[in-house]
Structure formats: structure tokens, C-alpha cells
C-alpha positions in Angstrom: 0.0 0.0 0.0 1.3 3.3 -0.8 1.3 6.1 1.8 2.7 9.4 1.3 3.9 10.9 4.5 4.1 14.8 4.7 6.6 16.5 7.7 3.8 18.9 8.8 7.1 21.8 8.8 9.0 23.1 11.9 8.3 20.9 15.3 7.3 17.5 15.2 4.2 15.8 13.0 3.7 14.3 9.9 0.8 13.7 7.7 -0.3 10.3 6.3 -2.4 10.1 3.1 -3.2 7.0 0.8 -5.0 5.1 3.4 -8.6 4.7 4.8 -8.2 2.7 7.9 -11.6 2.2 8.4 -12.3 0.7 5.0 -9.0 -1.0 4.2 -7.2 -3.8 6.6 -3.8 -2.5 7.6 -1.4 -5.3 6.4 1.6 -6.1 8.6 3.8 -4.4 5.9 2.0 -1.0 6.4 1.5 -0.8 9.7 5.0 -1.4 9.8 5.3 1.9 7.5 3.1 3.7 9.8 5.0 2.6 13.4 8.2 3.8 12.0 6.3 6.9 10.6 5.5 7.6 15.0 8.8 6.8 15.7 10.2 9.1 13.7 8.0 11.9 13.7 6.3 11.1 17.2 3.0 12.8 16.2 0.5 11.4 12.7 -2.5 13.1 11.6 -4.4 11.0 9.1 -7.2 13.2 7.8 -10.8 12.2 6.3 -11.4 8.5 8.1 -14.6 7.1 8.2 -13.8 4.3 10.8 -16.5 3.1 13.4 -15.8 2.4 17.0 -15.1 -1.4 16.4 -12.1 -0.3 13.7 -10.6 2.1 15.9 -10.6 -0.2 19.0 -8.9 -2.9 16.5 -6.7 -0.9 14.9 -5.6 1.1 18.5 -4.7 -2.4 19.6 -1.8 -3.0 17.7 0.2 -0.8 19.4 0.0 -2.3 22.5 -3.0 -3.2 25.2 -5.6 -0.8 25.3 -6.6 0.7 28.2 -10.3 1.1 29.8 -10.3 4.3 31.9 -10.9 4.8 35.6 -13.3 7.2 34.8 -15.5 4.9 33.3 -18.9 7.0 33.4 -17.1 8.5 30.3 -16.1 5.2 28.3 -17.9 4.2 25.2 -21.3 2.5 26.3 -20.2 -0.7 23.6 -16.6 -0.4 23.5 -15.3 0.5 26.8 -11.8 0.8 25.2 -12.8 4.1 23.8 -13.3 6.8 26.1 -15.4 9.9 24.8 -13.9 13.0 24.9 -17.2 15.8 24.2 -18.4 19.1 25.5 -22.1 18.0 23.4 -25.0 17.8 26.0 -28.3 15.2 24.7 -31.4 15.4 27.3 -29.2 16.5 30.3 -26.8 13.8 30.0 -22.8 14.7 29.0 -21.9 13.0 26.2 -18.3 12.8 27.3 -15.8 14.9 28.9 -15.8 18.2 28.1 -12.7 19.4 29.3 -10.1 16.7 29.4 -6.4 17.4 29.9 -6.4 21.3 29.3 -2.6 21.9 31.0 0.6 19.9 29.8 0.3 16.1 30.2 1.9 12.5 29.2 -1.1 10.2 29.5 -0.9 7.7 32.2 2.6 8.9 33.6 0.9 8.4 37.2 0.6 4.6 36.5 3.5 2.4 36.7 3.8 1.7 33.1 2.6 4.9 31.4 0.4 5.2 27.9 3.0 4.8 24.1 0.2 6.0 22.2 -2.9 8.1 22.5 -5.3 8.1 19.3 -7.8 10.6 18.7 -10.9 10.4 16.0 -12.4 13.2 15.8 -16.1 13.0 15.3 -17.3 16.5 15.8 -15.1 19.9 15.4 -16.0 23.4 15.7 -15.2 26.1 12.7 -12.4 27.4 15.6 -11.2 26.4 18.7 -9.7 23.7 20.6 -6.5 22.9 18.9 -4.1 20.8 21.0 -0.5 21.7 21.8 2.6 19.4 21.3 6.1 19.3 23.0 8.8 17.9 22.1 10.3 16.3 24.9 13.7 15.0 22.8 14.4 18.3 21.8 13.6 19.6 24.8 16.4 17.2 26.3 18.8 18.1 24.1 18.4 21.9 25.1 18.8 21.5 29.0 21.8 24.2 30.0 24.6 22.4 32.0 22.9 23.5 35.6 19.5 22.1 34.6 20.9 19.4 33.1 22.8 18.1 36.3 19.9 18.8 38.9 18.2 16.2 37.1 20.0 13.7 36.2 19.5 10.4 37.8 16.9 11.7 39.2 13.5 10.0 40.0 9.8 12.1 40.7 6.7 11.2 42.0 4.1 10.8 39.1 0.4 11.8 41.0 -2.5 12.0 39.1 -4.6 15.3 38.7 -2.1 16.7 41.5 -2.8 20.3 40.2 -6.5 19.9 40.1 -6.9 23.3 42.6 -5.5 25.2 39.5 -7.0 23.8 36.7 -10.3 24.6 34.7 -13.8 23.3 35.9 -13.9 20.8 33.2 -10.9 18.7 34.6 -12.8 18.6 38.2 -13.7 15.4 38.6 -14.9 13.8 41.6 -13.7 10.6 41.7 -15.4 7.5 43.5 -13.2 6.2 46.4 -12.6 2.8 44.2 -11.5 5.1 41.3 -8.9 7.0 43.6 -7.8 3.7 44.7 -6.8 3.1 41.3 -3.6 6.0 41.1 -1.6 5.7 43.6 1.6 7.8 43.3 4.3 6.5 41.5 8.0 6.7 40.8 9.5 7.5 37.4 13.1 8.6 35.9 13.1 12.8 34.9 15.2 11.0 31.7 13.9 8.3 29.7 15.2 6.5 27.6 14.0 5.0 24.0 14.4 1.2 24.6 15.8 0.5 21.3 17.5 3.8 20.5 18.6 4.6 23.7 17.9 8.4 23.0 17.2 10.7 25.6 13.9 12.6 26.9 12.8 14.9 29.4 9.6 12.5 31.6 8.2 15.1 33.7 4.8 15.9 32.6 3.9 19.1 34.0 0.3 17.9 35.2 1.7 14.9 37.3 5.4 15.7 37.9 4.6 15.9 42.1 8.2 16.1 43.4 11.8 15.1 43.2 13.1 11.8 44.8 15.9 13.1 47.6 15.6 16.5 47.4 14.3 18.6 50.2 10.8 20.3 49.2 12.1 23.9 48.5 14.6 22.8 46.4 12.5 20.2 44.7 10.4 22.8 43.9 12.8 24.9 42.6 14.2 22.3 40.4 10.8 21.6 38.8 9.7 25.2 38.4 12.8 25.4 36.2 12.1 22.4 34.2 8.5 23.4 33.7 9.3 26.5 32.3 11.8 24.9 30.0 10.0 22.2 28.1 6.7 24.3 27.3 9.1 27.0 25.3 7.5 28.0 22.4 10.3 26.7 20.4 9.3 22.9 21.5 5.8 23.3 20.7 3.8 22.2 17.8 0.0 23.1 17.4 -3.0 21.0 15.7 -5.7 22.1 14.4 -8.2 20.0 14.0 -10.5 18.8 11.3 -13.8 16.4 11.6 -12.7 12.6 10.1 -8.9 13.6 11.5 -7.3 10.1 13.0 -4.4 11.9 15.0 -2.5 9.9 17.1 0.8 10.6 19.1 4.4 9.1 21.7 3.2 9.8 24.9 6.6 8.7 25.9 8.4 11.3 24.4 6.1 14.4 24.1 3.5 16.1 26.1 0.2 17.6 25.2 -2.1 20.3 25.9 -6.2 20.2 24.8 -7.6 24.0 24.9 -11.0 22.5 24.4 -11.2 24.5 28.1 -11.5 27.7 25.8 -14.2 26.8 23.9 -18.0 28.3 23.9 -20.2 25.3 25.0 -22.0 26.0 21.4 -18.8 25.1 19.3 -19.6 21.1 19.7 -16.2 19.3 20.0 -15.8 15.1 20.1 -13.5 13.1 19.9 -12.9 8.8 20.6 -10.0 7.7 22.2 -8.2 4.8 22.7 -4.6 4.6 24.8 -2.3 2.2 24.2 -0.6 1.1 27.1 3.3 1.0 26.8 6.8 0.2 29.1 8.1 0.9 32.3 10.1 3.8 31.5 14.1 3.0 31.1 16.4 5.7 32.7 19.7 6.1 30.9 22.2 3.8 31.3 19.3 0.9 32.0 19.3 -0.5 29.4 
């Protein structure tokens, strides 16, 4: 099967055309083409797909496991794999999550093995509005200045889900049954991960989960991260997508982060999306592997 794969320009990103997922079966030879597409680019919009629930849930699993989220008032009523992302409101019932993820994530860094890749069909999309944010978390490692650089390296953090909740938007306040809190414990991950088969180096501290520094003292912990944070959301690390309905965008969550700014949008401008997470590896710190 022929693809043609377009670098989207500066940043990361590529665009795939030639394909319809949803009407054609993805031989082993292509989806071959298309994983080392990821890898290399770390973010793939395919535009104008027509595939159901069932073909993304299939198609999603080939990465890796899927996941079905703690949040399950949320997942797909069929295919609990998918979990809805929607600000769309039918006879008083939310048809998804309206605002999920508005401030710089990795999904799943709070579990112990954290999400490879996040896929996105969009279903719905607004004339304007809610374009998600990309960083580059390689390039942001190979930026670090020597002092930044040396605070972290070695270095483990506390991954905590939703531990900034008090400053987020009132879309990402959700209250949480006590067996779904039982469900993210903290966890411990390496500031630097490493590709497993590359061995190339990224920054891992998601802004939205990144708690605290293993063996530091608070203040300086804080200190430490504060610097960090303001490093990898440069401008200069950051791609933006804009969205289009039929767009199957997916992305690395191991070596990027991402930002929705569906928290922006009027509650007129109807925005949904399906998506499915692929679960990936323990992160490798450098010199594991």
C-alpha cells in the first residue's frame, strides 16, 4: 500500500495520506510503515477516516494493550476501550468529557507503566477552537543548559494523578469514587527516559503529574521543577493541531506532552472526539538499558 507521509514543517508531525483505515485492513507491511512513521515523527495526523468504533478499538490495539479508563462514566457504552472526549450535552446527559487534559500532560505517567500512544478520531469539530499543543520532549532534552541538566540527572519524581487539580479549569474537576482514587496511587519514574531501542534521551516530567523530586528537600525540589517546567513548554518545543472532523491523529506519549484547549471553547462550538490509549513500558532511565 502506498502512503505518502508529509513532515507537517517546523516541530514535530507528519501527515499520512493514501490510506482509509476504516475501509481498508492495515497489512503487517503497512503498519510497519506507519509505526516507524511515529517513531520518527512522534505525532500522525491521518485526515478524512470514516472508521467506526469497532475499527478504531482494533486498529488502536496493535500498538500495544488498550486501556479502559478509571473514569468509566465516560467510556464508550459498547466499546469500553474508547473513552469519549465531548463538551455536546443530549437530554441532560454529558456526552463525554468536556474538558479533558487542558494543561501539559503524558497520559498515564501516574501509572506504573505509562500510555506509548494516545489516538484521537475526531467526530465533531468546531469552525475554531480547541486545537491541541505538542512538546517535544527529545528536543527539549537536548536543550537542557549544564545547571538544569545536572539537577536532574538520575533523578527520579513522583508521578500523582490530577495533582494540580486546585489550578486547573472546571472541566478537569472530577470527583472521583473512592474505588476510582484507589486506582492512582503515586508512582515513581526517571526525569530521563530512555527509547528502549534507540537509547535516545527525553525529558519525563509531565507538567500535570510531575509531584516532586526523589531526595531532594521540598524547597529545592520545587525549585528544580519550576525550572524544568518553564523549560519544556518554550514556544520553540511546541507544535500546534488544528483540528478537522474525520482527522485520526495519534501521538508518543513517551516522548512528548500535550495540551487540549478545548477549556477555551463556547459550550456551542460542539467538539468530540474517541480515544483509545495504548498502554506501553516501564520507563528505562539512561544507562538501564
Amino acid at each position: 500500500m502506498a502512503l505518502t507521509v508529509s513532515p507537517m514543517g517546523n516541530g514535530i508531525g507528519a501527515r499520512i495520506t493514501g490510506i482509509d483505515i476504516g475501509a481498508t485492513p492495515v497489512d503487517d507491511a503497512t503498519f510497519e510503515q506507519i509505526a516507524a512513521a511515529l517513531d520518527q515523527y512522534l505525532l500522525l495526523s491521518f485526515p478524512q477516516q470514516t472508521l467506526g468504533a469497532p475499527e478504531q478499538v482494533a486498529f488502536a490495539a496493535r500498538f500495544g494493550p488498550l486501556d479502559i479508563h478509571i473514569l468509566d462514566q465516560y467510556n464508550h457504552p459498547e466499546f469500553p476501550e474508547i473513552f469519549m472526549l465531548s463538551n455536546e450535552v443530549v437530554d441532560g446527559k454529558p456526552q463525554g468529557l468536556s474538558d479533558a487534559g487542558s494543561y501539559w500532560h503524558s497520559d498515564f505517567a501516574f501509572r506504573p507503566v505509562p500510555a506509548y500512544v494516545t489516538m484521537l478520531h475526531a467526530k465533531k469539530i468546531p469552525p475554531q477552537g480547541g486545537n491541541t499543543l505538542f512538546s517535544d520532549m527529545y528536543a527539549a532534552h537536548d536543550a537542557l543548559d549544564a545547571e538544569l541538566r545536572k539537577a536532574i540527572a538520575g533523578r527520579r519524581a513522583v508521578q500523582r494523578y490530577r495533582k494540580r487539580a486546585d489550578t486547573l479549569g472546571q472541566g478537569t474537576r472530577v470527583n472521583f469514587t473512592p474505588e476510582q482514587a484507589q486506582k492512582a496511587p503515586d508512582v515513581m519514574h526517571p526525569l530521563i527516559r530512555v527509547h528502549p531501542e534507540s537509547g535516545r534521551s527525553a525529558i519525563f516530567a509531565p507538567v500535570g503529574t510531575t509531584a516532586e523530586i526523589e531526595g531532594l528537600p521540598a524547597d529545592e525540589s520545587a525549585a528544580v521543577l519550576k525550572a524544568l517546567f518553564a523549560h519544556i513548554t518554550q514556544d520553540r518545543f511546541i507544535t500546534e493541531y488544528v483540528w478537522a472532523t474525520g482527522d485520526l491523529v495519534f501521538w508518543d506519549n513517551r516522548f512528548t506532552m500535550h495540551k487540549a484547549t478545548s477549556d477555551q471553547l463556547d459550550p456551542s462550538q460542539i467538539r468530540t472526539l474517541y480515544r483509545t490509549t495504548s498502554m506501553g513500558e516501564v520507563p528505562l532511565a539512561a544507562g538501564a538499558r
